[in-house]
LUMVO-689179 format. One record per residue: z, x, y of N, C-alpha, C in turn. Coordinates in pm, whole numbers, plus 32768, in hexadecimal, padded with zeros to 4 digits. Layout:
<pts>
ZXYZXYZXY
...
</pts>
This chain:
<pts>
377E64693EF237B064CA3F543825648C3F9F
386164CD3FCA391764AC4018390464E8408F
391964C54108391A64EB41923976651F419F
39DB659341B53A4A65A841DA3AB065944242
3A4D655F42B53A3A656E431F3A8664A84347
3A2E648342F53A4763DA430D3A71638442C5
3A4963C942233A93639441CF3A44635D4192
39C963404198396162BC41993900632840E1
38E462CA408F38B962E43FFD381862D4401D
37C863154007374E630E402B36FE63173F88
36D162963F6736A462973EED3602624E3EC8
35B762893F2B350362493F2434D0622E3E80
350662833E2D34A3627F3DAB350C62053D66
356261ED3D7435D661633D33361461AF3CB0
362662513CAD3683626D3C42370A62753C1B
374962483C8B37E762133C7037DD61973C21
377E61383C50379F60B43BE6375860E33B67
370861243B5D36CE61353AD6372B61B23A6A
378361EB3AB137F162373A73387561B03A42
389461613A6D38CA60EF3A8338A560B33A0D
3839606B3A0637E6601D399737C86064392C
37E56111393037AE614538C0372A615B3897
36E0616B3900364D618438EB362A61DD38F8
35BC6206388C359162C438CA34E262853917
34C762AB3979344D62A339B03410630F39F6
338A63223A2B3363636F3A6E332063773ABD
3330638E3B1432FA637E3BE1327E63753BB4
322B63CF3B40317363D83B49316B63DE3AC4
311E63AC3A9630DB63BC3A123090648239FE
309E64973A47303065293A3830AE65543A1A
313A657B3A52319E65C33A26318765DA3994
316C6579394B3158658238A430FA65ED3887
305965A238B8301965D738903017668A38D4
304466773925305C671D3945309A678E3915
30E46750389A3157677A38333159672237A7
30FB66FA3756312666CE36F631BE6691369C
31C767153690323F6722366A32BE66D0368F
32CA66A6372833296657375C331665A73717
32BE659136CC32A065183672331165103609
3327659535D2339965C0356F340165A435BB
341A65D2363B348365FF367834CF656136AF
346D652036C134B764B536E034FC64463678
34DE648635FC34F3642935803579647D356E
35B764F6358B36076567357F3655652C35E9
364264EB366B369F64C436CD36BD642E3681
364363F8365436A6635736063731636F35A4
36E263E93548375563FB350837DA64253502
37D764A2357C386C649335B538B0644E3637
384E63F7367038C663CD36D9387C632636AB
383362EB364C383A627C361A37F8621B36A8
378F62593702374A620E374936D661E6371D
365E6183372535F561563701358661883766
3525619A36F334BA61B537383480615937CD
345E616E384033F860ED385E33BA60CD3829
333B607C383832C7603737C5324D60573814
326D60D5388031D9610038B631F461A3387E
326B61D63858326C62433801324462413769
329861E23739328761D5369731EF618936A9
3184615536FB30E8613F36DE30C061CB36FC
30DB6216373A308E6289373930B762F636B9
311D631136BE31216314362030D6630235A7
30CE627B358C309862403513300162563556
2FD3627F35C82F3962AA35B02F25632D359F
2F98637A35EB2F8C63FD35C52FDA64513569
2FFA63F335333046645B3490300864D6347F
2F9964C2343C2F49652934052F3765B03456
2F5D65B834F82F3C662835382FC3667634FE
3016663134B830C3667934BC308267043458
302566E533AE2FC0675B33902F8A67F733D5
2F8867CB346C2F58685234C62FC8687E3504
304B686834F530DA68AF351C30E0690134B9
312C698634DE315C69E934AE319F6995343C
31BE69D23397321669AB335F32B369DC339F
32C76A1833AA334D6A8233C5337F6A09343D
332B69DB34B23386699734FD3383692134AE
332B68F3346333656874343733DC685B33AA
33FB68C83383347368FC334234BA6914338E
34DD693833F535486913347B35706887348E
3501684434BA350967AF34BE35836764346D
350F678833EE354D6755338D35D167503361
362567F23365369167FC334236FD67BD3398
36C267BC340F371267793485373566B4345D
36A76692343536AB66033424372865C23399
36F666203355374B660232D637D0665132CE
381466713362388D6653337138CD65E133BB
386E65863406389464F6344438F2649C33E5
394F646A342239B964103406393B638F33DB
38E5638834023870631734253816631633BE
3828636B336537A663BB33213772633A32F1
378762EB327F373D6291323E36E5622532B0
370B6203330836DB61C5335B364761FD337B
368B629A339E35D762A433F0359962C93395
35A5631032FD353E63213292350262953279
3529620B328934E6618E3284349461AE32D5
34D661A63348346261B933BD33EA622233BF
342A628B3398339C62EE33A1332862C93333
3376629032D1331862553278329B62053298
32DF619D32E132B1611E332D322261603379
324A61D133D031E361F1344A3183626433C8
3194627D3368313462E632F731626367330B
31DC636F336E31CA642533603223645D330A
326D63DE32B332BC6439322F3261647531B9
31E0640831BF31766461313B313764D53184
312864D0321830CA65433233311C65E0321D
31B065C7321D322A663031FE322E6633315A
324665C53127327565A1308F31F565313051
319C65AE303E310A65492FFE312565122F82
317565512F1E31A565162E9D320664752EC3
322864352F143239639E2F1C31D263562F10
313C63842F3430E663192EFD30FA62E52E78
312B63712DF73123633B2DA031B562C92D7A
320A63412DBF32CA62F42D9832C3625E2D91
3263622B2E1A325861982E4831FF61312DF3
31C1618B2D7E319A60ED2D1531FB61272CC4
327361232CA032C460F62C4B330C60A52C72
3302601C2C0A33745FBA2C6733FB5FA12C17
343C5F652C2334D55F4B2C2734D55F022B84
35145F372B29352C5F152A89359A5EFC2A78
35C55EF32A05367F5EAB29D836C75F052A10
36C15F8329EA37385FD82A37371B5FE42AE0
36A15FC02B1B368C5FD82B9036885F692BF4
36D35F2E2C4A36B35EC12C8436435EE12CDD
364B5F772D1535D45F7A2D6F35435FA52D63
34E65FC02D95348460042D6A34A3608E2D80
345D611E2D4734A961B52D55347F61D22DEB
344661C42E46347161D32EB434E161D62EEB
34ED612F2EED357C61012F2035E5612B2EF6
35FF61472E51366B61912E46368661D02E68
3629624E2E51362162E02E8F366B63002F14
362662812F3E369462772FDF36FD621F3001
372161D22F9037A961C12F6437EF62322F51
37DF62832F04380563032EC5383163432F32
37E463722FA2381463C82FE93876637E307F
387962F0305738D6629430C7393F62CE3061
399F62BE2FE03A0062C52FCC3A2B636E2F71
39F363A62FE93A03646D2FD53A8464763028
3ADA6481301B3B69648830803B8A64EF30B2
3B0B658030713B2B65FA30C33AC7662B3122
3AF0665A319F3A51666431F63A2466D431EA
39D066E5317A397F67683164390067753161
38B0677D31B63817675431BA37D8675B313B
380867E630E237CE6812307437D8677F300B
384F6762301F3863670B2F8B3832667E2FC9
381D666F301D37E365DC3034373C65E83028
373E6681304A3699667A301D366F666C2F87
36C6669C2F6C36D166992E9836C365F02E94
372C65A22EA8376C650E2E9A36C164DD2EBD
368F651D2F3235EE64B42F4E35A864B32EE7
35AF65242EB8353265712E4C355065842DD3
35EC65382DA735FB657C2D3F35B365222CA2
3573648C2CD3353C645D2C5934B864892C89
344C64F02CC433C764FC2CE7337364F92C80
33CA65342BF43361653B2B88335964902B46
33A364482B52338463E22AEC32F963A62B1A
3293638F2B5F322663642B4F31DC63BA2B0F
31FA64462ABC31CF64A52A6531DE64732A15
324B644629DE32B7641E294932CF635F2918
326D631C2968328B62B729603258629B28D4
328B620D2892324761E5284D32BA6153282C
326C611827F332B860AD27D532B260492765
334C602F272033246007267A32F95F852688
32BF5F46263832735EE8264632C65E6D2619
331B5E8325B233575E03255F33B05E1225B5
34365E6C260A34805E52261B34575E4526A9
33F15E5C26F133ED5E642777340A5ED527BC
347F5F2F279834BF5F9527CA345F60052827
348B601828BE343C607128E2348060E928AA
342461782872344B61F5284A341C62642893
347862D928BE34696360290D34AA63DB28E3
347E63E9283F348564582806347A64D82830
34CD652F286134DA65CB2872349365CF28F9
348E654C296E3482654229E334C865C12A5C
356365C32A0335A1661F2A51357566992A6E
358266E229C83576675629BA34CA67792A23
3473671D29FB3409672A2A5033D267402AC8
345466E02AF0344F66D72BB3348167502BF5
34D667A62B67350B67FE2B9F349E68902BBF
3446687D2B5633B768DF2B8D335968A32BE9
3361681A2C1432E467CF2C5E332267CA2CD5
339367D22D1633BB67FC2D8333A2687F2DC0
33A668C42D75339569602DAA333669822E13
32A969472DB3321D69712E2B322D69052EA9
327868B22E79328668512F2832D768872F75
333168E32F6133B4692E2FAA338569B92FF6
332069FB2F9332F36A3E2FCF32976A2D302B
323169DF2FFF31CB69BF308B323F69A13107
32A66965311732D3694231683332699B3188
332D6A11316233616ACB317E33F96A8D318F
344F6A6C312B34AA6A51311434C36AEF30BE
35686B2D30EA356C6B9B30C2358F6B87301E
35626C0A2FC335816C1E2F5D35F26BE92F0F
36766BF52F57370A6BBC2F4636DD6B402F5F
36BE6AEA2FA036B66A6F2FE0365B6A132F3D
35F06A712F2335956A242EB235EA6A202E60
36456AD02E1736716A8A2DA637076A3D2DAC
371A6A212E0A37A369BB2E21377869512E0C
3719692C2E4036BE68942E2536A668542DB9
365468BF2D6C35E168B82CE5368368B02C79
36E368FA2C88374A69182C36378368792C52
379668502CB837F667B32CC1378967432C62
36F7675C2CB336AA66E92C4036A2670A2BCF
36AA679B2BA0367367AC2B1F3726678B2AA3
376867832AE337DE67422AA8386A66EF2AD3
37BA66772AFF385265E32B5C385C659D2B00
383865B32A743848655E2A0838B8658E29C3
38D0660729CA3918664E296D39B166292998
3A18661629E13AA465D52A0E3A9C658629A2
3A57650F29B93A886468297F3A4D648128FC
39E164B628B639B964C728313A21652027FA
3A4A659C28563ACA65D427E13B65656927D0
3B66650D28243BEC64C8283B3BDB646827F6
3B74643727C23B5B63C927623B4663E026CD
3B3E644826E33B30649B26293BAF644F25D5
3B82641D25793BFE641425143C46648D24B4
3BDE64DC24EF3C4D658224A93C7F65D52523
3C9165A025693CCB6609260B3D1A667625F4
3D3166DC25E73D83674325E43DBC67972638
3E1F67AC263E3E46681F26AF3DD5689126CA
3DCD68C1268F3D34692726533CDB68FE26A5
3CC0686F26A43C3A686E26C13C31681E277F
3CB46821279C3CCA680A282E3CD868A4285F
3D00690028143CFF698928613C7169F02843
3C1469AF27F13B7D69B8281E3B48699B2862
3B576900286A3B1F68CD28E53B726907296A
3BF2694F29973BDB698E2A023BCC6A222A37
3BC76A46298A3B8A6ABF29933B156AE429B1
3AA96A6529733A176A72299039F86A472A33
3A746A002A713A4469DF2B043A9969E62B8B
3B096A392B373B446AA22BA73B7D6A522C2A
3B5A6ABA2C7F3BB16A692D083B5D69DF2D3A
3AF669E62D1A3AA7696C2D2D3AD068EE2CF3
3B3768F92C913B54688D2C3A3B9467E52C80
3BD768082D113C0D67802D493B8C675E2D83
3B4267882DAB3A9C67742DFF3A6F671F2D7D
3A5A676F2D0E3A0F67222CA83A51669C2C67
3ABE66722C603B0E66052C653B0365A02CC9
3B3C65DB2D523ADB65672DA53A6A65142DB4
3A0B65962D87397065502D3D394564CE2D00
39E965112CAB39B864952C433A1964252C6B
3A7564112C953AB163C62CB83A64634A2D11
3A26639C2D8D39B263422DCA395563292D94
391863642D21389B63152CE238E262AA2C77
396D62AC2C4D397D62342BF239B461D62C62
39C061CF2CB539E5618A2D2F396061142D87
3925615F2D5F386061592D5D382A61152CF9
384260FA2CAB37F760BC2C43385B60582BDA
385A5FD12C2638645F592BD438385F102BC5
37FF5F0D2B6A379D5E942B2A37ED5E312AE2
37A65DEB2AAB37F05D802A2B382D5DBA29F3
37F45E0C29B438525E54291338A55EB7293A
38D25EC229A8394A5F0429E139BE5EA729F4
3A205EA129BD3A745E7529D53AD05EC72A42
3B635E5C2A9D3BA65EAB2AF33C0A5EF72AA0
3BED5ECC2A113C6E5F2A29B03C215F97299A
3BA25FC9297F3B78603C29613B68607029D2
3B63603A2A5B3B5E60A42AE73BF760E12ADA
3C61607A2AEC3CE260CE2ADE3D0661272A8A
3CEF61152A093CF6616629913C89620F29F9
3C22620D29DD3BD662482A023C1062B62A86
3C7562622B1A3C55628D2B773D1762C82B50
3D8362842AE23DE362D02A9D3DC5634E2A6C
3D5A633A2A043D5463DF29DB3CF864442A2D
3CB964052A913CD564AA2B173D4E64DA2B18
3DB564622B403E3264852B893E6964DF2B4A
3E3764BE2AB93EB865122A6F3E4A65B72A61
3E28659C2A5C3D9466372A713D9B66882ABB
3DC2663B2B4F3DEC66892BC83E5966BD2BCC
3EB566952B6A3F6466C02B703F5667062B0B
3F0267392AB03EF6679E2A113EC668112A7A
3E5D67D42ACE3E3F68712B0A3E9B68CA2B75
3ED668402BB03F51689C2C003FC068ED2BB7
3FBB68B42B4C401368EA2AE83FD869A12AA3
3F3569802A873EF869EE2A4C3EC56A562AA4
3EAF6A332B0A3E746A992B943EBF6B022BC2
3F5D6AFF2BCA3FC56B632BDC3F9C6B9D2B91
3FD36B762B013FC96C1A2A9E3F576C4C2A9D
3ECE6C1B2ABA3E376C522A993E5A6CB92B21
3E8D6CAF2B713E846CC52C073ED76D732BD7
3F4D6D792B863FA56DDF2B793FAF6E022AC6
3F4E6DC72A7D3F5B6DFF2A0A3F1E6EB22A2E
3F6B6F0829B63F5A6F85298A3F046F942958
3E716FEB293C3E296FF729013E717066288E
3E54703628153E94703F27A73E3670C62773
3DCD70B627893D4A70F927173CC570FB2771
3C62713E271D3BEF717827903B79718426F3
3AEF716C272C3A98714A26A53AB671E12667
3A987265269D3AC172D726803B0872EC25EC
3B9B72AC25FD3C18729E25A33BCC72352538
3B8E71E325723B6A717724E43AF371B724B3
3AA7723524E53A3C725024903A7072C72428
3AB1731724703B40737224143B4E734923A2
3BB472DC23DA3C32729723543BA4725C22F3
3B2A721A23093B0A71CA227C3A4B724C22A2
3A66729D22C139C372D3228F395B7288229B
396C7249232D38EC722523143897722923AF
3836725223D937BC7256243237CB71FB2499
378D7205251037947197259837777157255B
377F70B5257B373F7058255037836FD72588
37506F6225B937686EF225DE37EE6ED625CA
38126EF1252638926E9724BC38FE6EF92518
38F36F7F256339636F9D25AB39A26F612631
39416F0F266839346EAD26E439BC6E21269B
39676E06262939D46D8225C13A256DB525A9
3A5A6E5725863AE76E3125733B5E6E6925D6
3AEC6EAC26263B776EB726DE3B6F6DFB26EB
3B456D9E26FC3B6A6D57270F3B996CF826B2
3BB06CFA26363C0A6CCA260A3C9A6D0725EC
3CA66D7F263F3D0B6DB826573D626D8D26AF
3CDF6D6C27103D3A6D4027983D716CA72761
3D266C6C27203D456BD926F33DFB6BD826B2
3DDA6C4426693E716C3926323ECE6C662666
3E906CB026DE3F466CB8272C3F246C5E277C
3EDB6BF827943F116BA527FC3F566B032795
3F406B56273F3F8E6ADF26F740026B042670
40186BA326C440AE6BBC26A140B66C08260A
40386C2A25D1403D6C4D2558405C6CD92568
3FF36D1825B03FE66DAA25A840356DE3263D
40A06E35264C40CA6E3926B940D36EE626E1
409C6F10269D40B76FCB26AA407A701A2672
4039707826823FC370BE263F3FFC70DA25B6
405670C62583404E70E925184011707724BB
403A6FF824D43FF96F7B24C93F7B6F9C24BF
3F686FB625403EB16FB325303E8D700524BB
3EA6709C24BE3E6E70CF244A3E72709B23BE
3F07707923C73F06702623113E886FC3232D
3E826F5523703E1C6EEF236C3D956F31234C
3D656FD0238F3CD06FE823A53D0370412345
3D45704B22C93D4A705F22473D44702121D4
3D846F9E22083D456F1E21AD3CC76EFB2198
3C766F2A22143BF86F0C21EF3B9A6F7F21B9
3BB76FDD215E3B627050211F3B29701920B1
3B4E6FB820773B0E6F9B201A3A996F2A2030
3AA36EFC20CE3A3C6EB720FA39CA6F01211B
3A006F67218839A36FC021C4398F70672196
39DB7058212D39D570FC21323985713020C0
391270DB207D38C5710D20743811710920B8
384370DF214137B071052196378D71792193
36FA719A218B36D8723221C236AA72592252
</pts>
């Protein structure tokens, strides 16, 4: 309090020096328990203004994790979205870890935390995970929540070869991308919000596996941002921080550069491909392709509007008349369905 009168700073509880030092504290322990929720909230103040808990907050905490369970989900999806916009973020997800209330939010780390650190991994998948979301360079709550969660399935997918040692996490991705869902929803994360998520884990592999192909094709860079749209610099970042995340032995610093080169050049194909997707002409309509080759609804009309679109974005087909010759070329594929 400030006297106006005298001038004189009137400060009984000592929170100027503890604003000073960077400490979050609290006059009473019951404030907590009178609100649960503010347990979250103060891990949400570490993360954006980068102050530390006291150590008579973070003990009450770590005894009362478990009441965070009897909060509304909806406010603790408030919380949340708030925390994982902090400049601070990796810091206090250690920390919330530390005091138990990241499993009582995110119960799937019991399992993340017995996988430990292999040739490609220096760390154990925890730690990466939150490696991962230290080197996210865009502040979007959504995609750093992806970056936490996005290896959740490999203690599903583990396995490991025996002669060579190699740890293995076969079709981990595609997996995490359905095993996230029921955790997003319990935590009444909106509809848009799940599949922005489930869509970043279910293909943070896919950037650096198409850029490493030894058959790369123009073709097959304007699939990949056809299949992932405006989301596509989000899903690059992804991966950028998870190969950023994981060096082990058998990583060399020539395959991170190589690796963290062909984003670069990924990110400049899509600035390149996003205009015209943005102002191409629709050429044709399934209608006209069931016309021209006789044949019935069916899936194969979905495949060839989009390999329509494929070829004008790569300059073949540029005018409906194009299109029709092309969805005439193919009668002898399709035109005898019934």
């Amino acid at each position: 309090m400030y006297n106006l009168k005298t001038g004189e700073t009137v400060d009984k509880n000592g929170g100027k020096k503890d604003y000073e030092n960077k400490i979050i504290r609290t006059y009473k322990l019951s404030n907590l328990s009178d609100d649960y929720l503010r347990m979250l909230r103060a891990y949400r103040f570490s993360s954006v203004l980068g102050f530390k808990l006291d150590e008579s907050v973070f003990n009450f905490i770590k005894e009362n994790a478990s009441k965070l369970e009897n909060v509304s989900k909806e406010r603790i999806n408030q919380e949340l979205i708030k925390t994982f916009q902090g400049d601070f973020l990796p810091e206090a997800i250690l920390n919330m870890d530390l005091s138990g209330i990241l499993e009582v939010i995110f119960p799937v780390f019991t399992e993340i935390k017995k996988i430990p650190p292999n040739s490609h991994h220096h760390l154990d998948l925890f730690h990466h995970s939150v490696e991962t979301v230290k080197n996210i360079r865009i502040n979007k709550p959504e995609l750093k929540i992806a970056a936490l969660l996005h290896d959740l399935a490999k203690p599903d997918c583990w396995t490991i070869d025996r002669e060579k040692g190699r740890h293995r996490f076969i079709g981990h991705d595609e997996k995490g991308g359905k095993k996230v869902i029921p955790i997003l929803k319990r935590l009444k994360f909106s509809n848009r919000q799940i599949e922005y998520i489930s869509k970043m884990i279910k293909y943070h592999i896919y950037p650096s596996a198409l850029m490493a192909s030894p058959d790369l094709t123009e073709k097959a860079i304007i699939r990949f941002v056809r299949k992932i749209g405006g989301d596509t610099m989000d899903l690059i970042e992804l991966a950028r921080a998870d190969r950023l995340s994981a060096k082990g032995k058998a990583v060399t610093d020539e395959m991170v550069e190589k690796n963290l080169s062909n984003l670069e050049f990924l990110k400049k194909k899509y600035e390149e491909i996003a205009p015209k997707m943005r102002t191409m002409p629709k050429l044709t309509d399934g209608n006209e392709i069931m016309q021209i080759l006789e044949i019935p609804p069916s899936p194969i009309l979905k495949e060839i509007i989009e390999e329509i679109k494929e070829l004008q974005l790569e300059g073949i087909i540029n005018t409906k008349k194009d299109a029709k010759n092309y969805i005439l070329s193919l009668k002898s594929k399709y035109g005898t369905m019934q």
